[in-house]
Short mmCIF file of the C-alpha atoms (twelve columns), coordinates in Angstrom:
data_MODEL
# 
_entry.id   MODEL 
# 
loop_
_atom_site.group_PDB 
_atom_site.id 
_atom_site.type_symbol 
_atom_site.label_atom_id 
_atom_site.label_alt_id 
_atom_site.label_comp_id 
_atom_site.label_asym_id 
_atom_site.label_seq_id 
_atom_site.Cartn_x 
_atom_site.Cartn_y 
_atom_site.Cartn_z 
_atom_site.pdbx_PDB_model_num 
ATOM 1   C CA . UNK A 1   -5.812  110.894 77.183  1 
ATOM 2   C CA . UNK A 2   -9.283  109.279 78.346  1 
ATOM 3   C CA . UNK A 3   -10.114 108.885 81.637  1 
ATOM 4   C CA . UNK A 4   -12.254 105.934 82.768  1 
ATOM 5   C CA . UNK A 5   -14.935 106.482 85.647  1 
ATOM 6   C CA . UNK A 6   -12.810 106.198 88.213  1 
ATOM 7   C CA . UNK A 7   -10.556 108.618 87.512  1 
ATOM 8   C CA . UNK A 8   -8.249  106.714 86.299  1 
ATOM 9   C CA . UNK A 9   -6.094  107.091 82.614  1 
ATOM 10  C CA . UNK A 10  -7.591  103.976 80.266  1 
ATOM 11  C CA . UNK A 11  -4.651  101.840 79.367  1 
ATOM 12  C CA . UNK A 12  -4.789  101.656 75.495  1 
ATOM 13  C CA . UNK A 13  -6.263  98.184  74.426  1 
ATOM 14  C CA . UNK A 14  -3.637  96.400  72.047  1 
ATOM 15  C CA . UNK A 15  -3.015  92.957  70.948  1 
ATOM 16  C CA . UNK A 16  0.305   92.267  72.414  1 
ATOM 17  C CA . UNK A 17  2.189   89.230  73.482  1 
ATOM 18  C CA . UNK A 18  4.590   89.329  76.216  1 
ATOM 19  C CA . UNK A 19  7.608   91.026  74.863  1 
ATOM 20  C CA . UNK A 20  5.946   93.179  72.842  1 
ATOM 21  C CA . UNK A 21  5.794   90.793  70.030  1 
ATOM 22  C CA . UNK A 22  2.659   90.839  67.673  1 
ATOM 23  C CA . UNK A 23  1.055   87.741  67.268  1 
ATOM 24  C CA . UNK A 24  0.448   86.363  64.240  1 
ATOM 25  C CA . UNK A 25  -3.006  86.897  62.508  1 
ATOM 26  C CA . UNK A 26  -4.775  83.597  62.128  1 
ATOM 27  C CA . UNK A 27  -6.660  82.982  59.242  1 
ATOM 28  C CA . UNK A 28  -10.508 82.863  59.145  1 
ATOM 29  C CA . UNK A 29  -12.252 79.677  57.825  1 
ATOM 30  C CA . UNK A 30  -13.504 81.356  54.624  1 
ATOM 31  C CA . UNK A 31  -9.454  82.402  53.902  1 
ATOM 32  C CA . UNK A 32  -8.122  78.583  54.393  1 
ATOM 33  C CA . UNK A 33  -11.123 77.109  52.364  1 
ATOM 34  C CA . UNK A 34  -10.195 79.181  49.393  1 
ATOM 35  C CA . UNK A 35  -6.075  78.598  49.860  1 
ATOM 36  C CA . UNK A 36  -7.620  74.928  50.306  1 
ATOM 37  C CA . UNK A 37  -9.488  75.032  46.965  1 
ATOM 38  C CA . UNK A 38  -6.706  76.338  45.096  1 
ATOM 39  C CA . UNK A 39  -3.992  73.647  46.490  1 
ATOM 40  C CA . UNK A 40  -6.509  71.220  45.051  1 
ATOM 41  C CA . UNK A 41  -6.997  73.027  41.679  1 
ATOM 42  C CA . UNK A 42  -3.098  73.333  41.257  1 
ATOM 43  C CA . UNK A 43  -3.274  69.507  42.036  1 
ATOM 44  C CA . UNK A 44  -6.283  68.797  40.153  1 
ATOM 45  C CA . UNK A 45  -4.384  70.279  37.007  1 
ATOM 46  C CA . UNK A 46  -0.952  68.689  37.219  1 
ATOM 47  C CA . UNK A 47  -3.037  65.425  37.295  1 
ATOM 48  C CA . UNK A 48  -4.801  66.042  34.243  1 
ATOM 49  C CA . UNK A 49  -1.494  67.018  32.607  1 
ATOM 50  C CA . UNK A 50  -0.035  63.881  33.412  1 
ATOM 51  C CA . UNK A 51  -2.918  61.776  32.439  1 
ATOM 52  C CA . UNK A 52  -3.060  63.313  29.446  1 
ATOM 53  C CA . UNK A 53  0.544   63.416  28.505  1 
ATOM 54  C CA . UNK A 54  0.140   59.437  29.358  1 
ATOM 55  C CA . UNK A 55  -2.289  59.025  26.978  1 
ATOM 56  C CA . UNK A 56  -0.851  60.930  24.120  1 
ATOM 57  C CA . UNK A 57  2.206   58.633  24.304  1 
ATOM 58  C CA . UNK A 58  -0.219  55.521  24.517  1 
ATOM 59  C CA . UNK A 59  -1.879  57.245  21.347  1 
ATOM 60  C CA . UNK A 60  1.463   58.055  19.536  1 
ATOM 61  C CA . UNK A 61  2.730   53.978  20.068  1 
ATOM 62  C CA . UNK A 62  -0.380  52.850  18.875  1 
ATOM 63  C CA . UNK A 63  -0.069  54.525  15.781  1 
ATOM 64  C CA . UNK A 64  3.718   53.542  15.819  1 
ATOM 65  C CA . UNK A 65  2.490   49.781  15.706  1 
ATOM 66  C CA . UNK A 66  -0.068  50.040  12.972  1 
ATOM 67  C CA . UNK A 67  2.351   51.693  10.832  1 
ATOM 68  C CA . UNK A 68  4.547   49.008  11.216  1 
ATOM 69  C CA . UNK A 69  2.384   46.602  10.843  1 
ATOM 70  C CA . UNK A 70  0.833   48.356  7.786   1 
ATOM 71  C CA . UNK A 71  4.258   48.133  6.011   1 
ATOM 72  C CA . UNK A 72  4.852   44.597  6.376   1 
ATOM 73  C CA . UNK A 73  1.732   43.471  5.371   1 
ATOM 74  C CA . UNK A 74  1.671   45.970  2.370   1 
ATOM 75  C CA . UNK A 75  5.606   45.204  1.522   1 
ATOM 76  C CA . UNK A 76  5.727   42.982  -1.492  1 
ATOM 77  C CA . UNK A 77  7.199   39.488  -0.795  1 
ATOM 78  C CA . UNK A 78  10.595  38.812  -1.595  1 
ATOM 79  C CA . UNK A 79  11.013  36.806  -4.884  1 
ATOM 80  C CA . UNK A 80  13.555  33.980  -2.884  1 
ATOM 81  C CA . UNK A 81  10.372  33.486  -0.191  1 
ATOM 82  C CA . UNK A 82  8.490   31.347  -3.223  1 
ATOM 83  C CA . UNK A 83  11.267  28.931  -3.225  1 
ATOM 84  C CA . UNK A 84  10.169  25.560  -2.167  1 
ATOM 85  C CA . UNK A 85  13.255  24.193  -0.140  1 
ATOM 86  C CA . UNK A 86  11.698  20.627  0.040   1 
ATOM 87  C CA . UNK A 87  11.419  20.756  -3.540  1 
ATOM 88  C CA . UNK A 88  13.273  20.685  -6.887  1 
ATOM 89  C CA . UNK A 89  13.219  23.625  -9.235  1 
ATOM 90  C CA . UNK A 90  13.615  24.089  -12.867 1 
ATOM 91  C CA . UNK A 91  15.403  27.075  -14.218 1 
ATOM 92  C CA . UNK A 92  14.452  28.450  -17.792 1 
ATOM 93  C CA . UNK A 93  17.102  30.083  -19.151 1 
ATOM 94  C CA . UNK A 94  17.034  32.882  -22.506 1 
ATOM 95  C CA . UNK A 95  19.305  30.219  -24.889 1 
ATOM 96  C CA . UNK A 96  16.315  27.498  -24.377 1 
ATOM 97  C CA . UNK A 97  17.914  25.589  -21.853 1 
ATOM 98  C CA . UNK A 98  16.444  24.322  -18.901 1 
ATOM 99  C CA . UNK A 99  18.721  23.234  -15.695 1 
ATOM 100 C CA . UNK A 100 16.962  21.246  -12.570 1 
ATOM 101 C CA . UNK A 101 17.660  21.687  -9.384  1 
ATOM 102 C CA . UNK A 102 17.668  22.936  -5.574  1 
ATOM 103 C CA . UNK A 103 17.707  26.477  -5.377  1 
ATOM 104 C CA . UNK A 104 19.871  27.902  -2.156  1 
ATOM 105 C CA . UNK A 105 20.030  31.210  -2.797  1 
ATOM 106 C CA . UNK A 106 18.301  33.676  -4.897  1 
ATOM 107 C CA . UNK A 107 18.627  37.668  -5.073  1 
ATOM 108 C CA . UNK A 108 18.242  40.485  -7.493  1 
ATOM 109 C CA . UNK A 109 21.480  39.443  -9.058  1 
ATOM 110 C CA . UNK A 110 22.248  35.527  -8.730  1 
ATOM 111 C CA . UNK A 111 20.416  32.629  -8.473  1 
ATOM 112 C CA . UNK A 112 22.519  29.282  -6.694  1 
ATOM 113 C CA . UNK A 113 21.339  26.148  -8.028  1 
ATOM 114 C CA . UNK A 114 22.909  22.607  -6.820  1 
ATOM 115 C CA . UNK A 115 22.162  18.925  -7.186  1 
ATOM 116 C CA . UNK A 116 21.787  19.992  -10.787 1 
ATOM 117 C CA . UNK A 117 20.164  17.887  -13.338 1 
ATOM 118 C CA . UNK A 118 19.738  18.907  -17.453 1 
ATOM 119 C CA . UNK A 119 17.896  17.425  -20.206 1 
ATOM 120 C CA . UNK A 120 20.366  15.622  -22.745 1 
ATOM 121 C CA . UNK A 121 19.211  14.674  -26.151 1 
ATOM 122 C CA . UNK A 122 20.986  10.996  -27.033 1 
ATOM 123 C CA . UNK A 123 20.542  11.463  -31.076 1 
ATOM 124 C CA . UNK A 124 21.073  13.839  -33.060 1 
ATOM 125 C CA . UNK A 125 20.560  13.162  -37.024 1 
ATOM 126 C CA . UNK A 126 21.994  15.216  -39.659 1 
ATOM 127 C CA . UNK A 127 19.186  15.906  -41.919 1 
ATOM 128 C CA . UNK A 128 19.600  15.455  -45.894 1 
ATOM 129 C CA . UNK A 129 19.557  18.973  -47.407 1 
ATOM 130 C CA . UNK A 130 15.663  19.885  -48.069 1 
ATOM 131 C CA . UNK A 131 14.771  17.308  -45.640 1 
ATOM 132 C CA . UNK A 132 13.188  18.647  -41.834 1 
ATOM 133 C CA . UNK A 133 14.723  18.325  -38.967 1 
ATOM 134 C CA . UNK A 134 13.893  14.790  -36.996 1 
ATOM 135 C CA . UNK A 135 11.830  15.193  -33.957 1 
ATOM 136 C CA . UNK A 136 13.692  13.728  -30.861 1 
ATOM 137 C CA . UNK A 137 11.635  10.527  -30.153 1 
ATOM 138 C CA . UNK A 138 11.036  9.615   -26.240 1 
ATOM 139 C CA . UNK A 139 13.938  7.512   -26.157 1 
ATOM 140 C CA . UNK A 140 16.230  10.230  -27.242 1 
ATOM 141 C CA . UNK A 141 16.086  12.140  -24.149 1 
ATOM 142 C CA . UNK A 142 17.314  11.849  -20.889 1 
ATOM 143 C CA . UNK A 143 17.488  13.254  -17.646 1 
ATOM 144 C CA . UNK A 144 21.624  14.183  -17.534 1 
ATOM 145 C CA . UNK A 145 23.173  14.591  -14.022 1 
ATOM 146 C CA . UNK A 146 25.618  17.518  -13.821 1 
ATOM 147 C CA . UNK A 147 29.214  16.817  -13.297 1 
ATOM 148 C CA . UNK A 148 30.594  14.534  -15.475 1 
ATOM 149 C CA . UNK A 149 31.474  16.697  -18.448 1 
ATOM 150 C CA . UNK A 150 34.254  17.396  -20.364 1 
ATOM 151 C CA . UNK A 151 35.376  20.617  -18.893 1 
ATOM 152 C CA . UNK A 152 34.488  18.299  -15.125 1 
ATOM 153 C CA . UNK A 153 32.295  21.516  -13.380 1 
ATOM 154 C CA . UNK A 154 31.341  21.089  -9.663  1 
ATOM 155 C CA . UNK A 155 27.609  20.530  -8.799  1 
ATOM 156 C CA . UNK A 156 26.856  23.758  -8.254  1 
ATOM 157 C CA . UNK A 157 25.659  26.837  -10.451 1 
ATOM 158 C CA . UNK A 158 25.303  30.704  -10.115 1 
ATOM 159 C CA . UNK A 159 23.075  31.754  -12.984 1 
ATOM 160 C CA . UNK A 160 22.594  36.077  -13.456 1 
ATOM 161 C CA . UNK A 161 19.118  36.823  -12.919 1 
ATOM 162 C CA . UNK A 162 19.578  38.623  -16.083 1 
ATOM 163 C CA . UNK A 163 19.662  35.098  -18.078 1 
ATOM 164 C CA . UNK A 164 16.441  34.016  -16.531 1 
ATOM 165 C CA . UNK A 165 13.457  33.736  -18.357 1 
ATOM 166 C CA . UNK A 166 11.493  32.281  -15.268 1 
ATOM 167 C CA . UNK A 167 11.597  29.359  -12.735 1 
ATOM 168 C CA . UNK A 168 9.552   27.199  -10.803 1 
ATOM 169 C CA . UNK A 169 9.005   24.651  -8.377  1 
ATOM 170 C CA . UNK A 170 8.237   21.304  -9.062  1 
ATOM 171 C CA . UNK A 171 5.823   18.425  -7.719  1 
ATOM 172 C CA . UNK A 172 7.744   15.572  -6.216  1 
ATOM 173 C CA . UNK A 173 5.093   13.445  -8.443  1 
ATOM 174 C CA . UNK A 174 5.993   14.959  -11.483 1 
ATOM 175 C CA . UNK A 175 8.302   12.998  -13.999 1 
ATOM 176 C CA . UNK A 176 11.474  15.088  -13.133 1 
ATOM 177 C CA . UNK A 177 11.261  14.385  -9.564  1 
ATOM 178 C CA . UNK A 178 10.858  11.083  -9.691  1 
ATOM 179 C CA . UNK A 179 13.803  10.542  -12.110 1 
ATOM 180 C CA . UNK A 180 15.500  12.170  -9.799  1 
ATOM 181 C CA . UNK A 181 14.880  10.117  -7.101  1 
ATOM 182 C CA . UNK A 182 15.037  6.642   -9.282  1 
ATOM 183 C CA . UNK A 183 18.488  8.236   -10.023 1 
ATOM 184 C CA . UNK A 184 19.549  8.748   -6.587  1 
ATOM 185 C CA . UNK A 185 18.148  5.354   -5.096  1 
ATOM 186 C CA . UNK A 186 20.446  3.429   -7.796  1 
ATOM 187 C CA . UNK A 187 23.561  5.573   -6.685  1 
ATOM 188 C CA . UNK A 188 23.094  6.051   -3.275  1 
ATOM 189 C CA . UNK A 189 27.448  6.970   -3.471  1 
ATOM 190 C CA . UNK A 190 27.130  9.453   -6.279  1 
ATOM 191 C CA . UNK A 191 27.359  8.940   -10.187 1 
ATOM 192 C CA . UNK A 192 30.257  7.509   -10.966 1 
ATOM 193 C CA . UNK A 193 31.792  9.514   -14.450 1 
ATOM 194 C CA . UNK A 194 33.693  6.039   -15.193 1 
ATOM 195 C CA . UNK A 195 30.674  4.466   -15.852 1 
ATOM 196 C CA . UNK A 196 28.704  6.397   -19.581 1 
ATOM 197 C CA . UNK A 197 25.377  4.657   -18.447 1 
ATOM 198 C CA . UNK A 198 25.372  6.598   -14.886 1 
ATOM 199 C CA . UNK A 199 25.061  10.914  -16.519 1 
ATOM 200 C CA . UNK A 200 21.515  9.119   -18.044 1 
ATOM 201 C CA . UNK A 201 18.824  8.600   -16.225 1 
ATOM 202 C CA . UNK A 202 16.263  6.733   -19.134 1 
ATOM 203 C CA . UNK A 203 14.028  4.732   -16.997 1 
ATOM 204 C CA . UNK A 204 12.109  8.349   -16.496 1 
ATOM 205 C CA . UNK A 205 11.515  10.099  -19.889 1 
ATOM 206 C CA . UNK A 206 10.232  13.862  -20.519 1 
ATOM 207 C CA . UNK A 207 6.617   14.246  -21.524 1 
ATOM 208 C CA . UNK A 208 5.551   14.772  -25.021 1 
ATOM 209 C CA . UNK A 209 5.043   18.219  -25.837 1 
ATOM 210 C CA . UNK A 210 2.615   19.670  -28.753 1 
ATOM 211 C CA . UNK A 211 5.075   21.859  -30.694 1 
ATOM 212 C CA . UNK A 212 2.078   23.204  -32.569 1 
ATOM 213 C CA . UNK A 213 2.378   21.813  -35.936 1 
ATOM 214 C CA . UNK A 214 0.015   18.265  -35.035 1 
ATOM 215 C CA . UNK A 215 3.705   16.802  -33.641 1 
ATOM 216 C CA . UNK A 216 4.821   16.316  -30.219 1 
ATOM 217 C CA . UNK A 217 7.965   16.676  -28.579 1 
ATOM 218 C CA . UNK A 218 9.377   13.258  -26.761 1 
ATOM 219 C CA . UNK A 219 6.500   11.125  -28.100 1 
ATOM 220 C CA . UNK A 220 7.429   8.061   -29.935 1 
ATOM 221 C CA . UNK A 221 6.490   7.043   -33.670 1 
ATOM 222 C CA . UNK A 222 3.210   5.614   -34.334 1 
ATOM 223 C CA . UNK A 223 4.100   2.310   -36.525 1 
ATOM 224 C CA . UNK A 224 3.264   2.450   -40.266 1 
ATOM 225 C CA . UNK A 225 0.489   -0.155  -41.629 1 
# 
């Protein structure tokens, strides 16, 4: 035990609240600077995080659009996107026929054709054995509306895409079209099948057509001197 100068005992110097509870130890500046800097670096870090997991989904959509965008522009077109619905078409089929018409519907199967139209030759001349076979003058052929045959079909077709040899559209100037429309303007009800003169439409004839020999198709004899 120490004694003071007076005599006395010295009371041992403690840190004591009333009760005899220790106090708690307060922090120094330097200590709650650094707990401070690392609250703000644990912030600091969960920001970055975020910003970058923002900007790796901005990054990832991005490239989600281009590709899609890549593919349709790269996809081929669809064959039935050529078809001209204001127009008429004509079908070429393997026999040599040729149908005209409004295509509705086209896939890698079928094609639909209605308000169909055909080429119809009006003579046909036996020739003499050893003799060659007559060229069809212009007169001979007609444009034929669909329907009024023998076997009475509706005015509708579905033609395998098999059978196709190619189609097309046509120009509402060309000869076709305009039959087609002379046709229509002189039987604004429909052809009537009672009627032979009404399946021909003469007043618009086929063009001639070089066959190759010096001939052509549909044109009409010069006169002989």
């Amino acid at each position: 035990m120490e004694f003071n100068r007076g005599g006395r005992p010295s009371q041992p110097t403690t840190n004591s609240t009333p009760g005899g509870a220790t106090p708690p130890s307060s922090a120094g500046p330097s200590q709650r600077k650094s707990t401070d800097s690392k609250k703000g670096g644990a912030k600091s870090k969960i920001f970055n995080l975020k910003f970058a997991s923002v900007a790796l989904l901005f990054s990832a959509t991005l490239l989600v659009v281009a590709l899609l965008v890549f593919l349709a522009v790269s996809k081929p077109r669809s064959e039935a996107t050529f078809v001209e619905n204001d127009k008429y078409q004509a079908v070429f089929l393997n026999g040599g026929q040729v149908y005209f018409g409004q295509v509705t519907h086209l896939n890698n199967s079928y094609l639909r054709l209605v308000d169909i139209y055909y080429l119809r030759v009006n003579q046909q001349v036996q020739p003499a054995e050893g003799e060659d076979v007559p060229i069809p003058q212009e007169g001979d052929i007609s444009l034929v509306k669909l329907g009024c045959e023998l076997h009475g079909p509706e005015d509708e077709m579905l033609v395998n895409m098999d059978q196709i040899i190619f189609w097309e559209n046509l120009r509402p100037d060309g000869q076709v079209s305009e039959a087609i429309a002379t046709f229509k303007d002189e039987n604004p009800d429909g052809q009537d099948c009672e009627v032979p003169e009404q399946a021909g439409v003469p007043e618009q004839q086929v063009p001639a057509v070089d066959d190759g020999t010096g001939n052509e198709f549909g044109a009409p004899e010069e006169d002989e001197e």
